[in-house]
Backbone bond lengths (Angstrom), bond angles and torsions (degrees), N, CA, C in turn:
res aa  C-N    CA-C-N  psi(-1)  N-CA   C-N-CA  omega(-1)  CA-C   N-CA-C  phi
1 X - - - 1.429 - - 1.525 108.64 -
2 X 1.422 118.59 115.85 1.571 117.89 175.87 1.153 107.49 -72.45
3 X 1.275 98.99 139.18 2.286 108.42 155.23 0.758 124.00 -83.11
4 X 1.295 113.13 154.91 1.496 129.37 178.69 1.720 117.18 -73.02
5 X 0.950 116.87 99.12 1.506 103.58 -173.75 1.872 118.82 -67.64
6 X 0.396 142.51 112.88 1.417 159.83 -149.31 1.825 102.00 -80.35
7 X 0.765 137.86 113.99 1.963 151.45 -166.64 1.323 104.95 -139.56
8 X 1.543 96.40 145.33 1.175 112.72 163.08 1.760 127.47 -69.67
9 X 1.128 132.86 116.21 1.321 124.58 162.57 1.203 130.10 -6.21
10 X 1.318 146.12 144.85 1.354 147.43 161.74 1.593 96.90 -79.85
11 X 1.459 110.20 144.54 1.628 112.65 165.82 1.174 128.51 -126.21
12 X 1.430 118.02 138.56 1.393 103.83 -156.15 1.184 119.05 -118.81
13 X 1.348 173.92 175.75 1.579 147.94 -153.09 1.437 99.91 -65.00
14 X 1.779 126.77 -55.64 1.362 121.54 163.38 1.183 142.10 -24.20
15 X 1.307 125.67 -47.54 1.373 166.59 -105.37 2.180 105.86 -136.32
16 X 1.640 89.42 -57.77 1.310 116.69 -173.77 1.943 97.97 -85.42
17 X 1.252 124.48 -45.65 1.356 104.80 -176.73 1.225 103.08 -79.60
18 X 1.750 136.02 -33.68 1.675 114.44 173.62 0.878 95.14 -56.38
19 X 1.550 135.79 -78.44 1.740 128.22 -156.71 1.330 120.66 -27.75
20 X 1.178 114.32 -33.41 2.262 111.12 -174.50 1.621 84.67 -129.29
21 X 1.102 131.64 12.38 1.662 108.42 131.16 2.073 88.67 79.48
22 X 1.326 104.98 29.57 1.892 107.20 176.22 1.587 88.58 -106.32
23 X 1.167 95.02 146.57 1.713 134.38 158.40 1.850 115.97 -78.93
24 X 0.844 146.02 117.59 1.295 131.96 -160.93 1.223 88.09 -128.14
25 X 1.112 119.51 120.24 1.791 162.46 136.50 1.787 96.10 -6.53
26 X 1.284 120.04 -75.94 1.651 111.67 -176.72 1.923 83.83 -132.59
27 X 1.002 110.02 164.74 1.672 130.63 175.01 1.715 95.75 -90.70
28 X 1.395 98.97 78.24 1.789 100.31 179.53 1.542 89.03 -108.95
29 X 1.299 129.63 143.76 1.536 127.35 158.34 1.482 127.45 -63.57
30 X 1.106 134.15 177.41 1.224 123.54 162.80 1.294 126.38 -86.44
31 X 1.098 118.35 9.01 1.310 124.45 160.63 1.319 130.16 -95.64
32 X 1.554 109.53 -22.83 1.229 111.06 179.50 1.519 97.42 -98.07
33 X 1.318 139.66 -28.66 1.526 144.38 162.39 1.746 99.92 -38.48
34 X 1.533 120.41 -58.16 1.042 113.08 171.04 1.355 139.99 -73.25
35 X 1.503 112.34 -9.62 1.911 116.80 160.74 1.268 91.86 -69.42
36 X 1.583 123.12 -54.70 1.857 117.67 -154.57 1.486 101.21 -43.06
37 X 1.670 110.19 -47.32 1.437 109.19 -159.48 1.574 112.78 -67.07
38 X 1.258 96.82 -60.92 1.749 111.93 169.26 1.567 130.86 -42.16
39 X 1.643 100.40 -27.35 1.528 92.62 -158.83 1.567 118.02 -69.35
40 X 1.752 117.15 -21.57 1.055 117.43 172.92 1.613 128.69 -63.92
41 X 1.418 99.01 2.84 1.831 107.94 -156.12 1.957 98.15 -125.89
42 X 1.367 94.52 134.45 1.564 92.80 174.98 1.829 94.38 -96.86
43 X 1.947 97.76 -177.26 1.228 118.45 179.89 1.111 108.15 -43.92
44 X 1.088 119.70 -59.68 1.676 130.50 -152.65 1.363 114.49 -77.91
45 X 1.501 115.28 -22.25 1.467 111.10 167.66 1.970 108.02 -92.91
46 X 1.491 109.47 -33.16 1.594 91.64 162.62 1.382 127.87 -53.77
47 X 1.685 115.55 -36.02 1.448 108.70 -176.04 1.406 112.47 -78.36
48 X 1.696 118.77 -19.98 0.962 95.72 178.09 1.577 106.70 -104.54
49 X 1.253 151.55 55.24 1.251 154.15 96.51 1.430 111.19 -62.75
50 X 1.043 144.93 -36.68 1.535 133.35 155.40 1.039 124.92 -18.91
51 X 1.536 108.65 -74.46 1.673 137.02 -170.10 1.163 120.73 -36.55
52 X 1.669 112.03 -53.83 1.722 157.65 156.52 1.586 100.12 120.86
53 X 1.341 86.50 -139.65 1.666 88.93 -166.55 1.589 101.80 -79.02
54 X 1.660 127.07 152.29 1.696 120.61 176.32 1.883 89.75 -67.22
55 X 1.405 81.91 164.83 1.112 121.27 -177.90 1.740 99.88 -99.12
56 X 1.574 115.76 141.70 1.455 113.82 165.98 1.221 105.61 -84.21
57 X 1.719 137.69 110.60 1.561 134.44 107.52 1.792 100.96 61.28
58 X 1.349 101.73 109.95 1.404 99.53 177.24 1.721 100.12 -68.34
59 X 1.371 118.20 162.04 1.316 120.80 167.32 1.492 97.71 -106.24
60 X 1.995 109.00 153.71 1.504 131.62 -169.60 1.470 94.54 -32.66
61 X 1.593 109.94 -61.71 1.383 104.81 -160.14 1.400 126.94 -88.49
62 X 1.425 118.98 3.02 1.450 117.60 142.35 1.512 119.80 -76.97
63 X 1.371 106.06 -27.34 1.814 109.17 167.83 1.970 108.08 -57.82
64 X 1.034 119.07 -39.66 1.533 124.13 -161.18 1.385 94.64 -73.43
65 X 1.827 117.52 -44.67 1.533 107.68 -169.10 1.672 125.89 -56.28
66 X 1.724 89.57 -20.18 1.527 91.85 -174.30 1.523 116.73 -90.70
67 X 1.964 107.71 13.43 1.449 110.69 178.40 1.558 106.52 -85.87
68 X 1.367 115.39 152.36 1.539 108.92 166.80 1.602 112.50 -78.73
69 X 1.400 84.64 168.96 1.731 97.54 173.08 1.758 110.54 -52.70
70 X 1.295 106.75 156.01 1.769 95.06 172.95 1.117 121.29 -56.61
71 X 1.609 104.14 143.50 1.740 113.42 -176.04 1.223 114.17 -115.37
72 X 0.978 129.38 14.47 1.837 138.00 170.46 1.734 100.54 -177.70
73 X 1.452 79.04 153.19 2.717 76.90 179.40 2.121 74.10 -147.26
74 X 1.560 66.39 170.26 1.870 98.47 176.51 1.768 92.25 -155.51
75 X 1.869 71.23 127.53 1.584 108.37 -177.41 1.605 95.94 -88.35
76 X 1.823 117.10 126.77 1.400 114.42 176.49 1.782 84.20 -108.27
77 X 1.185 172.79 -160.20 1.130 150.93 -166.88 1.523 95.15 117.52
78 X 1.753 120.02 91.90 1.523 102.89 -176.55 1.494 118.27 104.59
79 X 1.962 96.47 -31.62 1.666 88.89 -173.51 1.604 98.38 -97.42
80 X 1.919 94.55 169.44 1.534 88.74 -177.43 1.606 118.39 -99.05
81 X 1.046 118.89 175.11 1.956 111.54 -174.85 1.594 101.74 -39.34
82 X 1.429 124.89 -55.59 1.791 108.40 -169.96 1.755 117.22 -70.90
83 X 1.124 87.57 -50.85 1.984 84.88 162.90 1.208 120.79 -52.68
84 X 1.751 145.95 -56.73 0.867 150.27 136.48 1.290 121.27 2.49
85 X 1.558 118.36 -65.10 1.755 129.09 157.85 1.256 124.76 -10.19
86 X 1.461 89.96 -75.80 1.577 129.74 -146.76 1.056 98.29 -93.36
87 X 1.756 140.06 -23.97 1.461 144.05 171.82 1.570 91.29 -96.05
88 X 1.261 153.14 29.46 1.344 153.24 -177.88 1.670 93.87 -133.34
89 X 1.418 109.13 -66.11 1.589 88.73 174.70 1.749 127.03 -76.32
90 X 1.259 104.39 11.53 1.934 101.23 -179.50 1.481 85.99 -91.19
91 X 1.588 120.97 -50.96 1.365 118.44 -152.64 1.836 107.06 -73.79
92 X 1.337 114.35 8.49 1.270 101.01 178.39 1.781 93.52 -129.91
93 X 0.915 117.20 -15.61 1.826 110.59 149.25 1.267 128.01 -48.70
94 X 1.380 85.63 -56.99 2.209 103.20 -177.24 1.610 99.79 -65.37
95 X 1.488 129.78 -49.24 1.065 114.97 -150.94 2.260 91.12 -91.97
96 X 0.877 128.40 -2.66 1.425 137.25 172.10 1.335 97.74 -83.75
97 X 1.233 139.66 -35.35 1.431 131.20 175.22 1.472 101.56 -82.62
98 X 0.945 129.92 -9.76 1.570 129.16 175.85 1.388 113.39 -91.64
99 X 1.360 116.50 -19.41 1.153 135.87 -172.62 1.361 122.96 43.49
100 X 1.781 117.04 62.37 1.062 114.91 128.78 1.335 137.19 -73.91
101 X 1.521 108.40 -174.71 1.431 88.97 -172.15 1.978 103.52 -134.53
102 X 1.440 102.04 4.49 1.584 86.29 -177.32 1.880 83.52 -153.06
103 X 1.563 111.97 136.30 1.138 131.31 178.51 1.552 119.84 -143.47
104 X 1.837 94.42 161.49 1.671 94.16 -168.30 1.400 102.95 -117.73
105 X 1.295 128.06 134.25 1.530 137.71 -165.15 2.176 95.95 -118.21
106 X 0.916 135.01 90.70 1.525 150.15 153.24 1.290 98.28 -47.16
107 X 1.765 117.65 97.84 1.484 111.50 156.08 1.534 104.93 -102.23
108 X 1.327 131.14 -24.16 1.300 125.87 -171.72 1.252 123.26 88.58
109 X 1.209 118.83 141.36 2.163 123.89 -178.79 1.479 90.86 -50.60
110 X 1.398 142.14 -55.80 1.398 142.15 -145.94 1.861 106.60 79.39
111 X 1.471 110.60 33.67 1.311 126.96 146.93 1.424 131.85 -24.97
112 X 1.177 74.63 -48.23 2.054 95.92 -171.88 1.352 101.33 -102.20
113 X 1.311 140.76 -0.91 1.434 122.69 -173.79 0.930 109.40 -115.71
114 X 1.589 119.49 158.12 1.473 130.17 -132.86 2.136 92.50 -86.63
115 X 1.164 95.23 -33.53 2.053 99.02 177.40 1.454 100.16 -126.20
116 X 1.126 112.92 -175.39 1.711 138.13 -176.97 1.446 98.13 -31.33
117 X 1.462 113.32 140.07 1.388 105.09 163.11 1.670 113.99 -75.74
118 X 1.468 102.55 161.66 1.731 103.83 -166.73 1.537 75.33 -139.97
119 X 0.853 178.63 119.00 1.335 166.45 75.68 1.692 113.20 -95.76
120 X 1.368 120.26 -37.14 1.377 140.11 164.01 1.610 117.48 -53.13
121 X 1.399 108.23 -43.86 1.606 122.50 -173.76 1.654 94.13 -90.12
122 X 1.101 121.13 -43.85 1.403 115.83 179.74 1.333 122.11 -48.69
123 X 1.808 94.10 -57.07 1.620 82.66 173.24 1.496 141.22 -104.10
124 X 1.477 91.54 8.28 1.647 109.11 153.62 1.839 120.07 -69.18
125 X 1.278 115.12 -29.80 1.430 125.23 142.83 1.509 121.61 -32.73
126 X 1.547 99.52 -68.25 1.598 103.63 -156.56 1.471 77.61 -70.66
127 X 1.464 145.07 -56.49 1.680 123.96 -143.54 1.594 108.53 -71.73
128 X 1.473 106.59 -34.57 1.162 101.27 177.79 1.646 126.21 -65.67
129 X 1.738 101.91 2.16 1.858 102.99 169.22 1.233 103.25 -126.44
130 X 1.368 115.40 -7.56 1.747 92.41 152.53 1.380 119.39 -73.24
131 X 1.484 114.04 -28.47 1.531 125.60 -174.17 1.736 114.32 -52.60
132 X 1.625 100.82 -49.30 1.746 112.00 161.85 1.401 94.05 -43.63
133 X 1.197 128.56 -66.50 1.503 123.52 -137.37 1.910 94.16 -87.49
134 X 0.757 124.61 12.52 1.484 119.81 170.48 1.189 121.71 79.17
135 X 1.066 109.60 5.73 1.924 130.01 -148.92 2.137 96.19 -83.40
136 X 1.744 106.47 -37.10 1.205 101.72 177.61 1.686 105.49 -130.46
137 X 0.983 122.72 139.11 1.789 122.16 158.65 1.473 135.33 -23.41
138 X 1.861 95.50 -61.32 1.404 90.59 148.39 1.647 84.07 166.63
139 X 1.538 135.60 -150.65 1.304 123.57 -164.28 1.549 77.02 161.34
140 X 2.181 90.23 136.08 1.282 136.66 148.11 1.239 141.53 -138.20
141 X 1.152 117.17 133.99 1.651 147.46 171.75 1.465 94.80 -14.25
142 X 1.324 123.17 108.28 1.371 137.44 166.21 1.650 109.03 -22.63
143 X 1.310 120.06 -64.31 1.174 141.15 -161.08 1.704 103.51 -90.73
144 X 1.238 122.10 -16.72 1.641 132.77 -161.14 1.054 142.75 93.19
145 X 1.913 95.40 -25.75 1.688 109.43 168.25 1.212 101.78 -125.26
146 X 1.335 124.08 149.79 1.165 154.59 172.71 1.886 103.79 -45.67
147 X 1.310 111.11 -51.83 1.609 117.17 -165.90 1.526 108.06 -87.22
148 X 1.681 106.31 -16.90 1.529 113.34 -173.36 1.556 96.57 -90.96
149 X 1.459 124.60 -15.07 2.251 125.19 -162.71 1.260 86.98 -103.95
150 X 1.270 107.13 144.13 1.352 117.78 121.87 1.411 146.17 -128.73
151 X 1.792 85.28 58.23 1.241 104.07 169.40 1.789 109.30 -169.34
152 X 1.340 118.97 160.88 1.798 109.46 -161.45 1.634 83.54 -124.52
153 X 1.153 113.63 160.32 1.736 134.13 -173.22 2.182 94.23 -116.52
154 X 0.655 122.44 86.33 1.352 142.23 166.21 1.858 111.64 -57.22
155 X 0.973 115.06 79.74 1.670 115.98 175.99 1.841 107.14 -75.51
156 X 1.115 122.84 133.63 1.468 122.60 168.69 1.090 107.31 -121.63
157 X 1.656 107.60 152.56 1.389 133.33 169.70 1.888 122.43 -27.32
């Protein structure tokens, strides 16, 4: 045996002013209440009273808070300035097609090497021309300075 499912009424201008007990001013429908209101206004100014007011432009560093912690790094440790490069721009291709979005690149103080470290400038080089090219967001020095990390936090697009 089916039930009766039980619904609310349809209401109809009649219907709707007994129900909430209003007095209506002229017997206009709600449809034509809503051309009267509308008709002076096109699309483009209703949607944009919708929307509300714009919003100002996140700034970088409210953009960064919403990156996660790093999700994959590459150790250059051993390699030399051109290897270093060239394993700096694959590893932020590959991991951009994977679509993360924040990574850790290990160049090292240059502790262990026999002169100045070059691995730090190298790949503060390469990010700063992928960075032109849009390729990453932008990237900072673990520690804040370059001579104090040895290692850079890489944010992507």
């Amino acid at each position: 045996m089916a039930r009766k499912k039980k619904t609310i009424p349809k209401l109809g201008n009649e219907n709707f002013y007994k129900t909430f007990g209003v007095t209506p001013k002229n017997r206009v429908g709600f449809v034509e209440e809503l051309e009267n209101n509308l008709a002076h206004q096109d699309m483009s100014s209703i949607l944009k009273e919708k929307a509300g007011p714009d919003k100002a432009p996140l700034s970088d560093r409210e953009k960064l808070k919403s990156y996660p912690h790093p999700q994959d790094e590459l150790d250059l440790h051993g390699k030399t300035g051109p290897e270093a490069e060239r394993k700096t721009a694959t590893f932020i291709r590959e991991t951009a097609s994977l679509h993360l979005r924040t990574i850790r690149i290990i160049t090292g103080k240059g502790l262990h090497s026999d002169g100045p470290a070059i691995l730090p400038d190298v790949v503060e080089t390469k990010l700063k021309e992928l960075q032109a090219e849009n390729r990453i967001f932008t990237f900072v020095w673990e520690k804040g300075e370059k001579h104090k990390s040895g290692s850079v936090i890489v944010y992507l697009p």
